[in-house]
Each structure stands twice: as structure tokens, then as C-alpha cells.
C-alpha positions in Angstrom: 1.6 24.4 20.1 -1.3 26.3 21.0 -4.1 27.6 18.4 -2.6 30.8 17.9 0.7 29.6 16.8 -0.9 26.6 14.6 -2.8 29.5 12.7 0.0 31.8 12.3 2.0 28.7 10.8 -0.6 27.6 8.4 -1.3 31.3 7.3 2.4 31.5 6.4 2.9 28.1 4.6 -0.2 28.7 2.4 1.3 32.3 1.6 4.2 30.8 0.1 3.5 30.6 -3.6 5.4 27.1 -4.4 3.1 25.3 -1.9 0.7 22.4 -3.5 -1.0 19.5 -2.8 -0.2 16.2 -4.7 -3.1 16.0 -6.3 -2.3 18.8 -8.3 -0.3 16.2 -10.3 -3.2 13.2 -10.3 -1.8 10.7 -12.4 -0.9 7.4 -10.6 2.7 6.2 -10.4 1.8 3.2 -7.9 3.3 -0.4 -10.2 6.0 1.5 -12.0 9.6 1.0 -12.1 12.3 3.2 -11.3 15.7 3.0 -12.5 19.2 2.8 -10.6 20.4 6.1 -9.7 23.9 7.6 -8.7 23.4 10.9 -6.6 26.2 12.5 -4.2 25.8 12.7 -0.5 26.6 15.0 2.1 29.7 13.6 2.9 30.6 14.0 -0.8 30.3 10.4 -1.5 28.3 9.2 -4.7 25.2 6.9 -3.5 23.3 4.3 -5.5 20.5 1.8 -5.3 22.7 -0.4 -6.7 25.3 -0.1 -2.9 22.4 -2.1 -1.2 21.9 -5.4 -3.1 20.9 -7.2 -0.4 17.6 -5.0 0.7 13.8 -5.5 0.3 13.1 -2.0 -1.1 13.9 1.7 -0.3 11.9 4.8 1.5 12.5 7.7 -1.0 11.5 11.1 -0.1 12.0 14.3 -1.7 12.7 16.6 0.7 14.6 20.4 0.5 16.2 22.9 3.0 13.5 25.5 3.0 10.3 24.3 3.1 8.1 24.9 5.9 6.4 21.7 5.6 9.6 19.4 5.0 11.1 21.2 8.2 8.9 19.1 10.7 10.2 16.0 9.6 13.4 15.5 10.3 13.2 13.6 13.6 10.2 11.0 11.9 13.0 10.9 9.0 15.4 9.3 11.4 13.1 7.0 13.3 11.7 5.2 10.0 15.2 4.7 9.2 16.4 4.1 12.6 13.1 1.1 12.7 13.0 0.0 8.9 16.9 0.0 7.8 17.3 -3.2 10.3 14.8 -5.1 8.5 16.2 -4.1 5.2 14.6 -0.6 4.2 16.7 1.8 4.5 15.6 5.0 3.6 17.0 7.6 1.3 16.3 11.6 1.7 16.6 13.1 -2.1 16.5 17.2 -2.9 16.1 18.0 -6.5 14.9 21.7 -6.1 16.0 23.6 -8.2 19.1 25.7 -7.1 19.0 28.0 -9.7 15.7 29.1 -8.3 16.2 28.3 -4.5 20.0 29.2 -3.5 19.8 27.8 0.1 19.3 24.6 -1.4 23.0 24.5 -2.5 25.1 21.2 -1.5 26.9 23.2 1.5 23.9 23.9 2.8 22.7 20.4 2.1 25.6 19.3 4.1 25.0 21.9 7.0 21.1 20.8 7.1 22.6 17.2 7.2 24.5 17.8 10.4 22.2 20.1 12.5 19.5 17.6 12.1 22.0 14.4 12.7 20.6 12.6 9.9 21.1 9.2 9.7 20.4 8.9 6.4 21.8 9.4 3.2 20.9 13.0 1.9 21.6 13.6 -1.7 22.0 16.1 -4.2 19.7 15.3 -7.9 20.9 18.6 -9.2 19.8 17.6 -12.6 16.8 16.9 -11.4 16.5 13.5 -13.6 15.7 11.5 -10.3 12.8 13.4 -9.3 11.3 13.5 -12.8 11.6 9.7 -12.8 9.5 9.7 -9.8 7.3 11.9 -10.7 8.0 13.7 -7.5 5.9 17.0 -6.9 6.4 18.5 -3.9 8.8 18.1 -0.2 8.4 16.4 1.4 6.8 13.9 -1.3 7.8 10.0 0.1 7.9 6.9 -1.8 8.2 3.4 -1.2 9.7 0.9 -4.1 10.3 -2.8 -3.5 12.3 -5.4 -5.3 10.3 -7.3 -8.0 12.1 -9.3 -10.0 15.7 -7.0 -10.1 13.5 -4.1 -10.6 12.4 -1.2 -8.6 8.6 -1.2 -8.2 6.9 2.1 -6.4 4.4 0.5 -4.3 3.5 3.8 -2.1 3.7 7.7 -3.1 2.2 10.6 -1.1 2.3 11.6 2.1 4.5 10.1 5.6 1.8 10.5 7.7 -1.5 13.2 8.1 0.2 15.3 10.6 3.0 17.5 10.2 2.7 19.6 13.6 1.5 16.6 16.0 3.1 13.1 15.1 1.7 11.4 18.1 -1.7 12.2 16.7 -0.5 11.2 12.9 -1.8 8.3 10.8 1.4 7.1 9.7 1.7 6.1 6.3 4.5 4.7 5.5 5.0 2.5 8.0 1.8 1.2 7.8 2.8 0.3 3.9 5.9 -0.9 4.9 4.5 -3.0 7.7 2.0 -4.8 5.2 4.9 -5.3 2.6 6.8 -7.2 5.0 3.8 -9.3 5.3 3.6 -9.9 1.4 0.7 -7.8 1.6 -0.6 -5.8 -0.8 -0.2 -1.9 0.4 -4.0 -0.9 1.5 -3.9 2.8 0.9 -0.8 2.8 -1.9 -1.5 7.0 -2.6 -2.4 9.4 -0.2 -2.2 13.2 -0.6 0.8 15.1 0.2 1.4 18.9 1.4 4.4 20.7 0.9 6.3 23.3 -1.8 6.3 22.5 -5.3 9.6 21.3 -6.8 9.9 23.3 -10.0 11.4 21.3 -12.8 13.7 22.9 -15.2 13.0 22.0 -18.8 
């Protein structure tokens, strides 16, 4: 993408009035547990934590249908599951924008978003938006890592997937470098980073 186009993008994403940065919200969720969860898929089937009991831990990420930001990452979506699901990881895409606010981020168009991007991954519906508020999520894309401890869910990463959106080859990729050091019983080295993207507006 030449300079031109990266400038036109950036002018329109920071034009949108839901987009943030994570550290709006600075308060750390990295050591706390999260608790099982049953949300519906695309393919109209009800997904929880509690179908994989034989995993290590989960990528979460809160992610929508019309965010610039969360747009350029479908294909890195499908590779960390693609890589990470056959040790154990799988990953999970979750959208708890509000509908009421956002109408194209209705469950048909969940499901149509699903298929034009050939996800290969779970993406599901927290329409009452209890899931993201456990999380603490902010934005989309916002990602999380939690890991098995002891029968509970631990967040041992939130922020960002990588530094990158527009160039992945040139990206610092965060989440597989968490996930690689977990697999190594390692403690996560950079557990927060900052994430871009549109604010998910809670309703209260």
C-alpha cells in the first residue's frame, strides 16, 4: 500500500468517533479469572469453554463486522488458529457490539462475515454483552489469552495481536509470542500491550 493510501486510511479510522486505544481503560486484567461462557455461533450452534476440556487455554478476541481496524485481521485470525489449535489453543472470535447501536452487527451478518472470510473459527454472538464485560474488553479487535490454572480460566495476555494492522510481515506478533512462552511454562514477557480499534459500547 503506498503512502497515499496508508494516509487516507488512517485519516478515516481516526475520524470515526468509537475509535480508542486500550489504554483509555488502564486498569490491569492480566491474573484474573474468567468464567465459563455459552454464546451461539454462526452456524447457530451454542459454544462453550466448557466443549474443550482437554485444551491448555483459549485466544479470545473481540472482534465486530464494521470496524476498520478489526477488518485487517481476518487472514492472521485463521493462521493463529490454523498454528495454535493443534497444540491445544484454539481460538475463539467473540462480537459483543452493541446491535442496538451498530445494526450490521446483527447475527446474519455475523454469519455472512463468517463465510466470506472462511473462518475457521468459532464466531459468536455475546448479545448481552455479559462476556465482554467479564473481560473487560474495550475495543475490536481487543485479544486475550487465558490458560488453565487449576480448573480455572486465567487471562495471562490482553491487548493487541500484533503492532501492525496494514503490514503483518513487518508486525511484532503478540500473541504468539505469549503463547509461544506459555508452552514453555514461561511466564508471558509483555502480558499488556496497547490495542487500536473502535470502542465497544456497553449498554447499562
Amino acid at each position: 500500500m503506498n503512502t497515499i493510501k496508508i494516509i487516507s486510511y488512517l485519516l478515516l479510522v481516526l475520524s470515526l468517533n468509537d475509535f480508542s486505544f486500550s489504554n483509555d481503560n488502564p486498569k490491569s486484567v492480566i491474573g484474573n479469572t474468567v468464567t465459563d461462557f455459552t454464546l451461539k455461533n454462526t452456524d447457530s450452534q451454542d459454544i462453550s469453554l466448557s466443549d474443550f476440556p482437554d485444551v491448555k487455554g483459549f485466544v479470545i478476541v473481540f472482534t465486530c463486522n464494521h470496524c476498520p481496524f478489526a477488518k485487517l485481521y481476518p487472514q492472521r485470525l485463521n493462521e493463529l488458529n490454523t498454528k495454535y489449535q493443534a497444540l491445544d489453543i484454539p481460538l475463539l472470535a467473540v462480537n459483543s457490539m452493541d446491535t442496538l447501536m451498530y445494526e450490521e452487527e446483527g447475527f446474519e451478518i455475523m454469519q455472512t462475515k463468517s463465510a466470506s472470510e472462511s473462518f475457521n473459527f468459532p464466531y459468536l454472538q455475546d448479545g448481552s454483552q455479559i462476556v465482554g464485560k467479564d473481560f473487560g474488553a474495550a475495543l475490536t479487535p481487543h485479544a486475550y489469552i487465558i490458560w488453565k490454572e487449576n480448573d480455572n480460566w486465567v487471562i495471562k495476555y490482553s491487548g493487541a495481536i500484533d503492532d501492525n494492522g496494514q503490514h503483518p510481515e513487518l508486525a511484532t506478533p503478540f500473541i504468539a509470542n505469549a503463547l509461544d512462552e506459555l508452552l514453555q511454562s514461561k511466564p508471558v514477557s509483555k502480558s499488556e500491550t496497547q490495542s487500536i480499534g473502535c470502542k465497544i459500547y456497553f449498554r447499562k
